[in-house]
DRENDO-1510 file (C-alpha; in Angstrom, 1 decimal, always signed):
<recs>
REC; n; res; u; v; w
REC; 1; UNK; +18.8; +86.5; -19.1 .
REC; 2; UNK; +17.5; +85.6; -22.4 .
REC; 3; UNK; +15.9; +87.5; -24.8 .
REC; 4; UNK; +11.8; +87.8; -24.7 .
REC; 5; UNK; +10.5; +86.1; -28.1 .
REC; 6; UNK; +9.4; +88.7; -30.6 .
REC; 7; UNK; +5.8; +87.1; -31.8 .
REC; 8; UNK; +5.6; +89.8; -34.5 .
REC; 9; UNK; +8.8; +89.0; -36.7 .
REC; 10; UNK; +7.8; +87.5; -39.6 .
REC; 11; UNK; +3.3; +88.0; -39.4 .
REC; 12; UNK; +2.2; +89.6; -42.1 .
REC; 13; UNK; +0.6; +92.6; -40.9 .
REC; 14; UNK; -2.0; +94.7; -43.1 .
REC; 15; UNK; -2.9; +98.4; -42.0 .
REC; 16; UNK; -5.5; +100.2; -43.7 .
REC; 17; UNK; -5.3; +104.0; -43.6 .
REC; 18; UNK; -1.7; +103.5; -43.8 .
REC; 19; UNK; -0.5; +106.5; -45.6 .
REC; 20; UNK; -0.6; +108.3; -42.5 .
REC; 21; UNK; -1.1; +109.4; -38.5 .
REC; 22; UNK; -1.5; +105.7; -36.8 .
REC; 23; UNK; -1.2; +103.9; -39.6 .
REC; 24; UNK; +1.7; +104.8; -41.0 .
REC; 25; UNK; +3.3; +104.7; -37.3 .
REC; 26; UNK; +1.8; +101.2; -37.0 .
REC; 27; UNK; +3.2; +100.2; -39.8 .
REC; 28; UNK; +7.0; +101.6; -39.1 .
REC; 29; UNK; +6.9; +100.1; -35.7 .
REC; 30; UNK; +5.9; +97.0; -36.9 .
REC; 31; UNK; +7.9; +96.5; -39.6 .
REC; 32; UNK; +11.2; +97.5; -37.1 .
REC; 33; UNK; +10.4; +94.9; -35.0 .
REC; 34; UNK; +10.5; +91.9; -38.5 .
REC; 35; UNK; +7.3; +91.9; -39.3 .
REC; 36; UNK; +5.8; +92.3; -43.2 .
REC; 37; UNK; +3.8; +95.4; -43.2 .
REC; 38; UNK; +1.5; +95.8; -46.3 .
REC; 39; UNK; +0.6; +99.4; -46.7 .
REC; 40; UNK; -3.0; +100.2; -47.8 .
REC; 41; UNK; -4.7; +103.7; -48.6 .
REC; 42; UNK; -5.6; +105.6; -51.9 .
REC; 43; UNK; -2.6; +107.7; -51.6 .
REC; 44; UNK; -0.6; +105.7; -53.6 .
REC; 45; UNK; +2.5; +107.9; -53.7 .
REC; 46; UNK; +2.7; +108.7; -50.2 .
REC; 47; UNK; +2.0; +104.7; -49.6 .
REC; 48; UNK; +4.9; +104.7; -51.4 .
REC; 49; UNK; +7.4; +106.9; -49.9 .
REC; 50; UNK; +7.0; +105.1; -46.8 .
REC; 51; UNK; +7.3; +101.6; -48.0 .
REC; 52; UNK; +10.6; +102.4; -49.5 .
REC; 53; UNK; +11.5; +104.3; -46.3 .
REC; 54; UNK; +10.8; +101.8; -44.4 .
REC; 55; UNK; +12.5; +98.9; -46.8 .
REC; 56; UNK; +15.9; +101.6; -46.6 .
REC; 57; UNK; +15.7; +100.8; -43.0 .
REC; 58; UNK; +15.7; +97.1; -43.5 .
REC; 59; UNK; +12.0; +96.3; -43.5 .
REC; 60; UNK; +9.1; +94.5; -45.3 .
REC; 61; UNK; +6.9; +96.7; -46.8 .
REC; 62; UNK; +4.5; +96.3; -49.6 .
REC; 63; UNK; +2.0; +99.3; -50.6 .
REC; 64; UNK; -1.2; +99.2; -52.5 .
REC; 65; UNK; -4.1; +101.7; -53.1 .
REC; 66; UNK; -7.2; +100.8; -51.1 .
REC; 67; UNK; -10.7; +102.0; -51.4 .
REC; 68; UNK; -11.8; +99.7; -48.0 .
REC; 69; UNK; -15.9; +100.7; -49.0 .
REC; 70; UNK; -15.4; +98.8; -52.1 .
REC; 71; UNK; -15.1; +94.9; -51.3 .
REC; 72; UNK; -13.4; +94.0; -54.3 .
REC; 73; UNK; -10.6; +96.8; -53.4 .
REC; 74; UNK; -10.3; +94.8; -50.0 .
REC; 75; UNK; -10.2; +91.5; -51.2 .
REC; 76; UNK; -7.9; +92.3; -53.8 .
REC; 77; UNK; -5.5; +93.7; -51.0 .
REC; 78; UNK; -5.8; +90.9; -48.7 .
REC; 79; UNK; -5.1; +88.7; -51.7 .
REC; 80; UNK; -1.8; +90.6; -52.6 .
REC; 81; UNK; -0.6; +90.4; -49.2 .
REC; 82; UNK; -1.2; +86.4; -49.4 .
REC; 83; UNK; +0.5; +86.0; -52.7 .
REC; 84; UNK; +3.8; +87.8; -51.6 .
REC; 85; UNK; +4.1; +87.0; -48.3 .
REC; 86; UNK; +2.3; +83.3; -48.2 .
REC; 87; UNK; +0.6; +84.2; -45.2 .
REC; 88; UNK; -1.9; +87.0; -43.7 .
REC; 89; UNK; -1.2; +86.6; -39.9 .
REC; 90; UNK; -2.9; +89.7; -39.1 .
REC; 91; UNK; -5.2; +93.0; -40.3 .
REC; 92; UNK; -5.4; +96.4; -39.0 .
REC; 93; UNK; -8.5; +98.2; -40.3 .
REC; 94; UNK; -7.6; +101.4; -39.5 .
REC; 95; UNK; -8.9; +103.7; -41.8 .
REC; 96; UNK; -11.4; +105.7; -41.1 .
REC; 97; UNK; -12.9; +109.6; -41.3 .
REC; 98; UNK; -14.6; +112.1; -38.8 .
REC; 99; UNK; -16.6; +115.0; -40.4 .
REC; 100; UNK; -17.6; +116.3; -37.2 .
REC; 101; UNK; -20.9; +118.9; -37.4 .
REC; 102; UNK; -24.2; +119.6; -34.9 .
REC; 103; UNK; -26.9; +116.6; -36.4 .
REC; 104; UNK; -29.2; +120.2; -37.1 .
REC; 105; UNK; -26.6; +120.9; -40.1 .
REC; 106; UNK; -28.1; +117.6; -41.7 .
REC; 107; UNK; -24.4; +117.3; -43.8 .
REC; 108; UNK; -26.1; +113.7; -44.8 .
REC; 109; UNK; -23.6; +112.9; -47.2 .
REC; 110; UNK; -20.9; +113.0; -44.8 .
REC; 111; UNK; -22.9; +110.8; -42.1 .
REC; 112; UNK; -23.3; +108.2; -45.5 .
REC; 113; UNK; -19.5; +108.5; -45.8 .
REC; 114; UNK; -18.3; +107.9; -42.2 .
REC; 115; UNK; -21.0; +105.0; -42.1 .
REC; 116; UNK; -19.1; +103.8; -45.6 .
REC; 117; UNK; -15.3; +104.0; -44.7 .
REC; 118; UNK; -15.9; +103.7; -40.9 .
REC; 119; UNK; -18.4; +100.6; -40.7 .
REC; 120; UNK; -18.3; +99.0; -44.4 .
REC; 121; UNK; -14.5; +99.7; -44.5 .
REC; 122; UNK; -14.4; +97.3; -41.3 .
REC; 123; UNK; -16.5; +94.8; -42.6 .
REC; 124; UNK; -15.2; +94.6; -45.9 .
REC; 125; UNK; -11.7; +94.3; -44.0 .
REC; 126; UNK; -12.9; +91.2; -41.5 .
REC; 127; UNK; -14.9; +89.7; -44.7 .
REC; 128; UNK; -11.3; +89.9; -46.8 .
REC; 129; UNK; -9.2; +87.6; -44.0 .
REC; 130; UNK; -11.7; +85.6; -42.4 .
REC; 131; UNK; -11.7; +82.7; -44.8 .
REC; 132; UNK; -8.3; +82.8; -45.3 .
REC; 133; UNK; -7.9; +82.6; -41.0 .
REC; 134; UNK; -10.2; +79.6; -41.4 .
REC; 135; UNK; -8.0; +78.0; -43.9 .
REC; 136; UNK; -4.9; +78.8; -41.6 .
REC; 137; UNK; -6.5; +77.8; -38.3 .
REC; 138; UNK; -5.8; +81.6; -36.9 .
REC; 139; UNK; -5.3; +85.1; -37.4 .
REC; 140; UNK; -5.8; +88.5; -36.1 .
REC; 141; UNK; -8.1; +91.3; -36.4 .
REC; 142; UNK; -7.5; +94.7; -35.2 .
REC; 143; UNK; -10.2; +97.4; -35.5 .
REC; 144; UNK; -9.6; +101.0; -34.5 .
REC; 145; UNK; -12.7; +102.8; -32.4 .
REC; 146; UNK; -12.2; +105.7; -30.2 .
REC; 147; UNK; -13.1; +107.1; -27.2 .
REC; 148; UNK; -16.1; +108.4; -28.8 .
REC; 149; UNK; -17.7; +104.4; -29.0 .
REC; 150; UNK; -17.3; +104.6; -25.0 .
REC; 151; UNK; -19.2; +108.5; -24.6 .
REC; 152; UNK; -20.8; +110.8; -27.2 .
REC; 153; UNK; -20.2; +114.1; -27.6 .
REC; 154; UNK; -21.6; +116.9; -29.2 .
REC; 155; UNK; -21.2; +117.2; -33.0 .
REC; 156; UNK; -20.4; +113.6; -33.0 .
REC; 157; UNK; -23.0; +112.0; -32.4 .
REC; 158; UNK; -23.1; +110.1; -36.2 .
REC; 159; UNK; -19.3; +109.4; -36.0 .
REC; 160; UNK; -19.8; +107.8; -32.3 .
REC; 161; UNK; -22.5; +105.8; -33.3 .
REC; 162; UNK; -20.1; +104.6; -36.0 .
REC; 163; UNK; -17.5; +104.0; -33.5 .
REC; 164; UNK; -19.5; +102.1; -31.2 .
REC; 165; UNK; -20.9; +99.8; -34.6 .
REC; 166; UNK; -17.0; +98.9; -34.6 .
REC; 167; UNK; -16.7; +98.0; -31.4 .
REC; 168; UNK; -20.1; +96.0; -31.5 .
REC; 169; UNK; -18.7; +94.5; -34.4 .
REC; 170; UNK; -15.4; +93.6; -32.7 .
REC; 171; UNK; -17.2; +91.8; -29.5 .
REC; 172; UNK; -19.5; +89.9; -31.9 .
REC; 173; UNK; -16.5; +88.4; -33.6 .
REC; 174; UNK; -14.7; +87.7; -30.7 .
REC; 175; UNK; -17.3; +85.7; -28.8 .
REC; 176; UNK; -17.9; +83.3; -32.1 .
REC; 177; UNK; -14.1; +83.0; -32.3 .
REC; 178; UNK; -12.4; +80.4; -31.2 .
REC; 179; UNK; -8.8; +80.7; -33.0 .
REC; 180; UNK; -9.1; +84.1; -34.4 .
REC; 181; UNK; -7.8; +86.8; -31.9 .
REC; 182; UNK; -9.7; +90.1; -31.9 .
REC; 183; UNK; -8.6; +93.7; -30.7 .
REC; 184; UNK; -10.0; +97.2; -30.8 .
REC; 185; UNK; -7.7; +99.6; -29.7 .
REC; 186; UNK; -10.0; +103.3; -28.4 .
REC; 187; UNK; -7.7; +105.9; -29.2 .
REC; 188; UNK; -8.2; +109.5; -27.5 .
REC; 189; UNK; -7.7; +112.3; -29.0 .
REC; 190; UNK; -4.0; +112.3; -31.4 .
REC; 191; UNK; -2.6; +114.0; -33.6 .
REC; 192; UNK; -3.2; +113.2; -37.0 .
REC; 193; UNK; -5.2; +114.3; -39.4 .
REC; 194; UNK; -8.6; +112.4; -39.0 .
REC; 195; UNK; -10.6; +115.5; -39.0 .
REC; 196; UNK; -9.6; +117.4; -41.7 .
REC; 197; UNK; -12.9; +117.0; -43.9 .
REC; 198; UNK; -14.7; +119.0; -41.4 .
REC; 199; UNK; -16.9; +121.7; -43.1 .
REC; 200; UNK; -18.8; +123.0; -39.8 .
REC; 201; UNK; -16.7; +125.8; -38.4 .
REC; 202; UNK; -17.4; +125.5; -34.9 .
REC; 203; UNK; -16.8; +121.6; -35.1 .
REC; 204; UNK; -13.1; +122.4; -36.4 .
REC; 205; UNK; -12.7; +124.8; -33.5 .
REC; 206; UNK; -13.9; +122.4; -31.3 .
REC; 207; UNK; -11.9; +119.5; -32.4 .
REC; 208; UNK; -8.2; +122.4; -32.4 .
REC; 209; UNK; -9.3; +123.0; -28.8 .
REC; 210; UNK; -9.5; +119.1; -27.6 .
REC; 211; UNK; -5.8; +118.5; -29.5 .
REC; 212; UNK; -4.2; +120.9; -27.5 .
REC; 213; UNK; -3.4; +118.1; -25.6 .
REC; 214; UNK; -3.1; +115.3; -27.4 .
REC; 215; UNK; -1.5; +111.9; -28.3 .
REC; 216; UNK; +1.5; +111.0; -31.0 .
REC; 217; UNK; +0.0; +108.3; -33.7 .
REC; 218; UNK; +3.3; +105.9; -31.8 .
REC; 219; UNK; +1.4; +106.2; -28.5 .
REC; 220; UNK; -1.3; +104.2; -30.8 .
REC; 221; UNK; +1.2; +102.2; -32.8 .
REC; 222; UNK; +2.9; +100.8; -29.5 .
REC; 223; UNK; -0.3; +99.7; -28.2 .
REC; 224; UNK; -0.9; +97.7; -31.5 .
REC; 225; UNK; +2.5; +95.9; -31.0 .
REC; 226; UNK; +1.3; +94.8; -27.4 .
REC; 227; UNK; -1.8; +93.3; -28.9 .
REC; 228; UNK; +0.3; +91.3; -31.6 .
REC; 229; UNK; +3.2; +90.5; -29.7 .
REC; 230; UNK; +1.2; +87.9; -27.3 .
REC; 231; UNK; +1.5; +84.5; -27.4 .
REC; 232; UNK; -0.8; +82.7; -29.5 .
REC; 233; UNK; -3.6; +81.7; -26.6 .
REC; 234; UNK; -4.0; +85.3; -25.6 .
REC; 235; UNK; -6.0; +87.7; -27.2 .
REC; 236; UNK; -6.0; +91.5; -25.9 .
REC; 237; UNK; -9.6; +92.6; -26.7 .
REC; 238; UNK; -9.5; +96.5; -25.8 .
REC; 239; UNK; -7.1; +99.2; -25.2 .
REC; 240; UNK; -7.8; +102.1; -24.5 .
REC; 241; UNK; -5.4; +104.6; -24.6 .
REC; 242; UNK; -6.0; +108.5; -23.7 .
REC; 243; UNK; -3.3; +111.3; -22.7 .
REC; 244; UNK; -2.6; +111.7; -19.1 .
REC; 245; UNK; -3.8; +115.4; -18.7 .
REC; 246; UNK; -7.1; +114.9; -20.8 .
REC; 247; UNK; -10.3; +114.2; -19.5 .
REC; 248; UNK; -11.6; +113.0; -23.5 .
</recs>
């Protein structure tokens, strides 16, 4: 029996909020199976450490510092990627933040900050690569939403409405595509550490309590490979991927 074709080996894959959780395991994955992983995050060094790790291991990597509500940051990225590689094939906007808190708490700089890195990040991402798909006559882009753009909970109700802007976002684009593939993949809840800029106490309770039982960032990273490793005519346009024993 012959071998299945690998349709990822040699794309040129950007990952935004790649310096850690599903990011960085996107981008190990990925770049194990040939393709060119570019690595972008403001943690430069960590960015770093895991582009050479993964270049030790025989990989692609390239890393570079990312603000994804800054345009310019974006573009500049996308541009890199282009100029080393020769090619963008693909772009996973990944990054993204979840300052969970009751709407009462009015914490309105952190709803202006997930609306910047969760919506603007994902528009400056698709702004970056669509001309550049045009010019190719293809490409790929891969948002990340969440269970929360499917059901709202409480103490999220600004980060779901973010959430479900991505995946509004994601259908648009797909239905005025005709040769660029589109995929949001709805994570449940994993372990990584989205979450961490919580400053409501109960919300940081809450959010321990649901990651009792939770995915690994690979669970995430796999399903990214199954949207990228299709054939050229077929475009996976959701995942949605929750642990067994959870009802969230």
């Amino acid at each position: 029996m012959s071998n299945p074709i690998n349709h990822v080996e040699n794309k040129t894959v950007i990952i935004t909020g790649a310096s850690s959780g599903i990011g960085e395991a996107t981008a190990r994955l990925l770049a194990s199976r040939g393709a060119n992983v570019v690595l972008g995050a403001r943690r430069t060094e960590r960015l770093d450490e895991i582009a050479t790790e993964i270049e030790a291991a025989g990989g692609r990597a390239m890393a570079r510092s990312v603000d994804v509500t800054n345009a310019d940051s974006v573009e500049a990225l996308v541009y890199n990627a282009n100029n080393l590689y020769g090619r963008v094939d693909a772009i996973f906007n990944n990054a993204g933040v979840m300052p969970l808190a009751p709407m009462s708490a009015l914490k309105t700089d952190e709803w202006d900050n997930m609306i910047n890195v969760n919506i603007r990040g994902v528009l400056n991402g698709i702004a970056a690569v669509l001309p550049l798909f045009e010019q190719q006559g293809g490409g790929h882009v891969i948002n990340t939403a969440s269970i929360a753009a499917h059901n709202v909970y409480s103490s999220a109700a600004v980060y779901c409405g973010t959430k479900y802007a991505v995946w509004a976002i994601s259908e648009g684009l797909r239905q005025e595509s005709s040769n660029v593939r589109v995929t949001t993949i709805s994570p449940g809840v994993v372990e990584t550490e989205l979450g961490h800029d919580i400053s409501d106490p109960n919300s940081k309770e809450l959010l321990t309590q649901f990651r009792q039982i939770a995915l690994s960032p690979d669970a995430i990273a796999r399903a990214v490979l199954y949207a990228l490793d299709q054939p050229a005519d077929v475009d996976i346009n959701e995942v949605i991927v929750r642990p067994t024993a959870s009802a969230f």
